[in-house]
N, C-alpha and C positions, 0 to 999 in steps of 0.2 A: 627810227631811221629817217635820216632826213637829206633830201638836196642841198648841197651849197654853193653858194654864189660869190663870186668876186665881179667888181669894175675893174674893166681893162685887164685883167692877166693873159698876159703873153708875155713866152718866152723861148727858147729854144733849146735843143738839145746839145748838150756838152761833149756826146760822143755816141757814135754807133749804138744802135739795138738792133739785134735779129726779132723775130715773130715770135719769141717765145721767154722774151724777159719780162718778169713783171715787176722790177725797178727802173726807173727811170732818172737819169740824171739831169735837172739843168746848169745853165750855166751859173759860175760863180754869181750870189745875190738876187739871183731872178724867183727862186722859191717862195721868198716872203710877198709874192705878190696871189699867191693863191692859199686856199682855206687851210685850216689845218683838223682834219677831221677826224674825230674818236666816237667812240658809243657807237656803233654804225651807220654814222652821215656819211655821206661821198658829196663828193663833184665829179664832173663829165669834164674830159678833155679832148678836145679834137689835135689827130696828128698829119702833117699835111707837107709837102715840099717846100722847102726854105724863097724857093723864088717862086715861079708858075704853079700855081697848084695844078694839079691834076686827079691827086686819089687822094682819098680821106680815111682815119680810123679813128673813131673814137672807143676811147679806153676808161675807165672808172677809178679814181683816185681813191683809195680807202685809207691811207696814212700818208701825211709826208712829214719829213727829217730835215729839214732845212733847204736844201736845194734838192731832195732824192725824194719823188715819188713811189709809193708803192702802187699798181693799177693792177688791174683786170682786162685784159686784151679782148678789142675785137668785138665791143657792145654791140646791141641796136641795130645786127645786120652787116654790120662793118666787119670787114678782115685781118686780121692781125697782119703787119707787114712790116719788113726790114726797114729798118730808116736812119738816116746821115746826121754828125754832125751838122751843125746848126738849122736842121728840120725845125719847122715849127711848131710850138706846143703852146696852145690857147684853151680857155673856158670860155666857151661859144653857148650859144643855143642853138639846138636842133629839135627835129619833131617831135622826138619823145619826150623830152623836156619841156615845150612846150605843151604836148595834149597833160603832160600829167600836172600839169598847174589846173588842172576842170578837177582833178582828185583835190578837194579841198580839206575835206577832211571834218571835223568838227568846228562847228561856229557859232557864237549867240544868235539866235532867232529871234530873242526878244526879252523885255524886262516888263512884267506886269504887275503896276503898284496895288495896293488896297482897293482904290480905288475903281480899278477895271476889273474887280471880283464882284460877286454876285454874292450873300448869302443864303444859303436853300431851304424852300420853305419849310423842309420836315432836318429839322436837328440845326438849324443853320448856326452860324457865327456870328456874334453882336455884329449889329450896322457900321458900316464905317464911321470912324471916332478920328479927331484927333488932338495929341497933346501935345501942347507948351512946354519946352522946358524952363526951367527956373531961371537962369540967368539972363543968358542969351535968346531966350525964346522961337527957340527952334521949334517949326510943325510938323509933325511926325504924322503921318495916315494910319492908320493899321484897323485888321478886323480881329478881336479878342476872340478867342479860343477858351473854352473852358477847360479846367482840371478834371472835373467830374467825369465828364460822359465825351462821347465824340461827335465835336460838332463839324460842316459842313461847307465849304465856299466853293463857288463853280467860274470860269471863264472860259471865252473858246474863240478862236481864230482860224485866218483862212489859210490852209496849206500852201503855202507858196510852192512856185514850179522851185527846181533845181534841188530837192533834199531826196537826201537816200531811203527811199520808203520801206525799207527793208530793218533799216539801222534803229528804228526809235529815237526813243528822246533821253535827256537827260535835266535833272533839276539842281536847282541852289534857292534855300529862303532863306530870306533875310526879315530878323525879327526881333522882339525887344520882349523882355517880361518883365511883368507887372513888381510893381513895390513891393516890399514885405516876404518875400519868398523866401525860407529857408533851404527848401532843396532846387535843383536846377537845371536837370535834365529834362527834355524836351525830346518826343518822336513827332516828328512831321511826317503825312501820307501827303502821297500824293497818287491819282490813278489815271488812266485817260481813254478817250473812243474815239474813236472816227465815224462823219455817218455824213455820207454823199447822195445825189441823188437817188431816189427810191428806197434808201434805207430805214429801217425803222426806227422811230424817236425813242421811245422807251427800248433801249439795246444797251448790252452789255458791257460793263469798264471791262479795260485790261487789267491784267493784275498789278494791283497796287503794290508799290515800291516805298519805301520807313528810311529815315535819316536822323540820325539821335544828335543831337546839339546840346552842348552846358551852355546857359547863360548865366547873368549875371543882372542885377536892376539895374535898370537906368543903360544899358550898353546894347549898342549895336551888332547884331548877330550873324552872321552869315555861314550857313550850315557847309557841312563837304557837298560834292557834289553827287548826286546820289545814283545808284546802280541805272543801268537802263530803264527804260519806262518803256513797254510793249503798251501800243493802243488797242483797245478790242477793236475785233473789223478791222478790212482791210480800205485803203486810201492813195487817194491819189491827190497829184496838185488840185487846186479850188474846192476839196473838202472840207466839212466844217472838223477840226479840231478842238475836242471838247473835253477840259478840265479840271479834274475834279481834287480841292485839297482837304484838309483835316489835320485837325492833332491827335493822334494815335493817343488818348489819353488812359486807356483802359490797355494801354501795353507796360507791364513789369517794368518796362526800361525806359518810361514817362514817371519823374517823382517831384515834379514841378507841382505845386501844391497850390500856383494861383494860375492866371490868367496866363494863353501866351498871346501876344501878339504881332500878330503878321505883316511885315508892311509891303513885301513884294515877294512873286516868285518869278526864279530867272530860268527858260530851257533853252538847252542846247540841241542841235541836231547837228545830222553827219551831211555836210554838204557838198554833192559835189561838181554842181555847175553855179554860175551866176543866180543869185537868188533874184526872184521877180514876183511878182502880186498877181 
């Protein structure tokens, strides 16, 4: 469900409504100047006197038919009220509409290549490498993952103010495998912690979250975006954010038979003010 916006809609009312209609008529041609809303998006419309204003209602547009809104009387505090011929009917901003622009909602936080990974000293992942392609000589970063066993890459960042500390995270990798591969599926892990001051170093991941990808040799990958990611520990803004990925390679539903490799992971968090450092 989503707010919707129009420039400049204003228009007026065609005829009469008492307090308890919730169609609205404007005049002949004035409807195409406002949204036309399905799946449950709305717009806000304020209702006000044709000349002096005096009193306001805003009302919630849930469908319109060409010049005939359907609404909801009487939002945000306002009162449903009788109104005239050529009253007018605008998509304004008001204060609810503006505080709920801070509801942001989900946003990229960030894109972290190969090379702002780390490989860990116990199971890690080959060092950062990278290839040339053949013709055009494209550089690619990535750190390889084995088939065998499950190997290991770490990064971590500062919690920026403004995200929902409640909501976690959410990931996408983007990755390439190696030549020769007969099979093609791929489990990416990814886990993560939080650890602020006075916390202990050696503390516990959140539970790891798995995203299964096919590739293909030679091709660019970019996984779904993968269920929530709960950090162990709790965090606040200027925490350190820490980590931790992997190829799930010892999972049934990894049959990727050579190398994968990684060249970025992207997360997403739920944000709902100005984000800041």
């Amino acid at each position: 469900m989503a707010r919707l916006w129009a420039d400049n809609a204003k228009a007026t009312l065609a005829s009469s409504i008492n307090d308890v209609a919730t169609t609205i008529t404007l005049k002949t041609g004035e409807g195409a100047k406002f949204p036309s809303p399905s799946g449950g998006d709305y717009f806000d419309i304020t209702l006000t006197q044709g000349g002096v204003e005096s009193s306001w209602e805003i009302a919630r547009c849930t469908a319109r038919s060409g010049d005939v809104l359907t609404v909801d009387r009487g939002q945000y505090g306002t009162t449903a009220t009788a109104w005239t011929a050529d009253d007018k009917v605008e998509l304004r901003a008001h204060a609810a509409a503006i505080g709920g622009l801070a509801q942001l909602g989900k946003s990229l936080l960030g894109v972290w290549p190969a090379a702002a990974m780390k490989p860990a000293t116990t199971s890690g992942s080959a060092a950062l490498a990278y290839d040339e392609s053949t013709t055009n000589k494209v550089m690619t970063g990535h750190l390889a993952f084995d088939a065998a066993s499950m190997e290991y890459a770490q990064f971590s960042f500062k919690a920026p103010n403004g995200l929902d500390e409640s909501a976690g995270f959410t990931a996408v990798f983007e990755w390439i495998e190696a030549a020769s591969a007969t099979t093609h599926d791929c489990v990416w892990n990814i886990e993560i912690q939080a650890q602020g001051d006075g916390d202990t170093v050696d503390s516990a991941w959140g539970t790891a979250v798995n995203v299964t990808d096919t590739g293909a040799s030679g091709i660019r990958q970019f996984t779904a975006e993968t269920a929530v990611i709960t950090p162990g520990g709790t965090w606040t803004a200027g925490d350190d954010i820490i980590v931790r990925v992997s190829r799930k390679a010892t999972d049934a539903a990894d049959t990727l038979n050579v190398d994968a490799k990684l060249v970025s992971v992207t997360l997403y968090a739920t944000q709902v003010s100005a984000l800041e450092a």
